[in-house]
N, C-alpha and C positions, 0 to 999 in steps of 0.2 A: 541450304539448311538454315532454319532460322537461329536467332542471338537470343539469349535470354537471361532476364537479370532479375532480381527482385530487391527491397528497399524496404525500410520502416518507413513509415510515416510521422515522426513524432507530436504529438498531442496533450493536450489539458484534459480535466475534467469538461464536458461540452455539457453533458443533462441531455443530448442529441446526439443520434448516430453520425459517426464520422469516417472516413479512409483511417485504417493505421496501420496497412501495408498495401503495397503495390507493385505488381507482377508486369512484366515487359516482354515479350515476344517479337524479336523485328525482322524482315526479309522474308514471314514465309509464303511460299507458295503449293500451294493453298493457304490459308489460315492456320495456325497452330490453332491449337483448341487448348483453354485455360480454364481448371478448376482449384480448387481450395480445401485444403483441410485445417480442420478448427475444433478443439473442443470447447472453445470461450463461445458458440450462439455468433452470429454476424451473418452477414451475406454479400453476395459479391455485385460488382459493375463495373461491367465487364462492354469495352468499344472496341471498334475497327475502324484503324485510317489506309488510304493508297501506304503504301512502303517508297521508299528512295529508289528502289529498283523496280522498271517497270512487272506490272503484273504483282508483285507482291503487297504482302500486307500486315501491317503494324497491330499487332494486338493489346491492348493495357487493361488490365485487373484489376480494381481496387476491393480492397477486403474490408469491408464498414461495418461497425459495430457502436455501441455506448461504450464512450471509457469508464474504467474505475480501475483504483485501486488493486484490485485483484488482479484485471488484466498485463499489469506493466509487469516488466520481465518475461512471459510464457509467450507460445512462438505458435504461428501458420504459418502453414506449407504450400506452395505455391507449385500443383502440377502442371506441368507442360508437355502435351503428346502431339505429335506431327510424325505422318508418315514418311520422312526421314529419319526418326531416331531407333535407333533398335528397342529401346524402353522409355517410357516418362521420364523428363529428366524432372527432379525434386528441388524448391529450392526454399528452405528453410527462412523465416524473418522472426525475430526478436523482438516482439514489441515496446516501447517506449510511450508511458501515462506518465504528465507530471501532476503531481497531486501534492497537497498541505500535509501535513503530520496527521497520522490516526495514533492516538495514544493513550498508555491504561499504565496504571501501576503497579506490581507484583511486588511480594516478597511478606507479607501482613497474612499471618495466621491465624488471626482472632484469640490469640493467647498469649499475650503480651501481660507481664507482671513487673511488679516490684522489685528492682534486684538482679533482674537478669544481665548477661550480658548483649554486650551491643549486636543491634540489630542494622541490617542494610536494606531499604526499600529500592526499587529500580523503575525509574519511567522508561517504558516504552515503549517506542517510536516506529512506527514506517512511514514514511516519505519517500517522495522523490521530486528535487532532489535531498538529497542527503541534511538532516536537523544542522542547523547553523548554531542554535543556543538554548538550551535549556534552565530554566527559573524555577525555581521552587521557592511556595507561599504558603500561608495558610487563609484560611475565607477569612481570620482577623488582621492578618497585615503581613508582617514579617515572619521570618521561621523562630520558632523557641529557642532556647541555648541550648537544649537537650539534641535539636535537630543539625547536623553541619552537612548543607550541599558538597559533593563532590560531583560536576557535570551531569550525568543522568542519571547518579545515586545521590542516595540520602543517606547516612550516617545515622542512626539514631543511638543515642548516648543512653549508660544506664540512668532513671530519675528516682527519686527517694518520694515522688507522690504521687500519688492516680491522675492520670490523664484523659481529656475525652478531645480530640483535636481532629480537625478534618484541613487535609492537607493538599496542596496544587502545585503539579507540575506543570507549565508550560514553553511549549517546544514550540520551535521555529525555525521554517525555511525560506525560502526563497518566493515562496506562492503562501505563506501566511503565518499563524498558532493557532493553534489548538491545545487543549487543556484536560485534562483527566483530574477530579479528584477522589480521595481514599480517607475516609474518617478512620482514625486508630484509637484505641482506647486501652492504656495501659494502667491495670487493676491491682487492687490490693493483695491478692494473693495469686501464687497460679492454680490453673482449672487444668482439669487432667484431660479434659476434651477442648476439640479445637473444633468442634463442629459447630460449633453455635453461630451464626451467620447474621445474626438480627442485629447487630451495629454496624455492618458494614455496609457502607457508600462507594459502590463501585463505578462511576459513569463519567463518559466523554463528554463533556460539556464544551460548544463551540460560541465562541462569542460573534464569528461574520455567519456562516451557514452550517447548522448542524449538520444535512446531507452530506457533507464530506464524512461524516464519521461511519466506521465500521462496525456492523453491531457484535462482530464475533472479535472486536478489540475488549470488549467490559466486559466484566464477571469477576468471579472469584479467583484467582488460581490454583 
């Protein structure tokens, strides 16, 4: 009866397909036969070598696809049927994509006034691995005194004068930053609508390769 294992492959962003899982079938005789289940798109490649036992034989899988960001964390399944098991035996793989920060800013309603109390903006973040440091700027230099970073918030204080300021967060891991900014503009008076969307600057801006950015990271919230 054959052995059967299966494996992550761990991986970068490639731009090119690559293995990021791999299925093992050893000793059998006949061949085990080895398929894949996936809803991430991929395909397999799939060899035979002699086994250690005469007559037998080594099967190995690999499950190749393009990395992204989407892909890391969600799992293929590695079926393996030989006419010695009573059923397919299943063997589940976890994928692992490392990727740079994809990041956007929430929390900015477009109705920001005179007066109000304080507001809290939020960068963020998916990476892998895990953001090391996050900075907050503005496209003029430093934050206002109105604005105080706390890690991947912002603070924003009340101000006694209209504002028009376009603001940047940048995150950082281990494989690079990435940067999201958000123009806010706090008005003379309040607007009893918050729909109005024509000041707002919502976009991931990369300084090494845009492609790493997610386009379902920007927008409004």
């Amino acid at each position: 009866k054959p052995q059967n294992t299966a494996e992550v492959q761990k991986v970068q962003l490639t731009g090119e397909p690559v293995p990021v899982a791999r299925c093992v079938s050893t000793g059998g005789r006949p061949p085990a036969q080895i398929t894949w289940r996936s809803d991430l798109g991929g395909m397999p490649n799939t060899s035979q070598v002699p086994g250690f036992l005469s007559g037998t034989v080594t099967v190995t899988s690999l499950w190749i696809l393009v990395p992204s960001s989407q892909v890391d964390g969600k799992n293929v399944t590695c079926k393996v049927e030989h006419e010695s098991f009573e059923k397919p035996q299943l063997l589940t793989v976890n994928l692992t994509v490392y990727y740079p920060p994809e990041v956007s800013i929430s929390g900015y309603d477009n109705n920001w006034y005179l007066g109000q109390n304080e507001a809290i903006l939020t960068c963020d973040a998916r990476s892998n691995p895990e953001p090391t440091g996050y900075n907050w700027s503005t496209t003029m230099g430093p934050l206002p005194p109105f604005a105080v970073a706390q890690g991947a918030q912002l603070l924003i204080r009340p101000v006694d004068k209209p504002i028009n300021t376009t603001l940047i967060c940048n995150v950082t891991n281990a494989l690079g930053a990435r940067q999201a900014e958000l123009t806010v503009q706090v008005k003379g008076t309040e607007h009893a609508s918050a729909s109005a969307n024509g000041h707002i600057s919502y976009s991931a801006v990369s300084r090494e390769n845009s492609s790493f950015q997610d386009p379902q990271t920007e927008g409004t919230r």
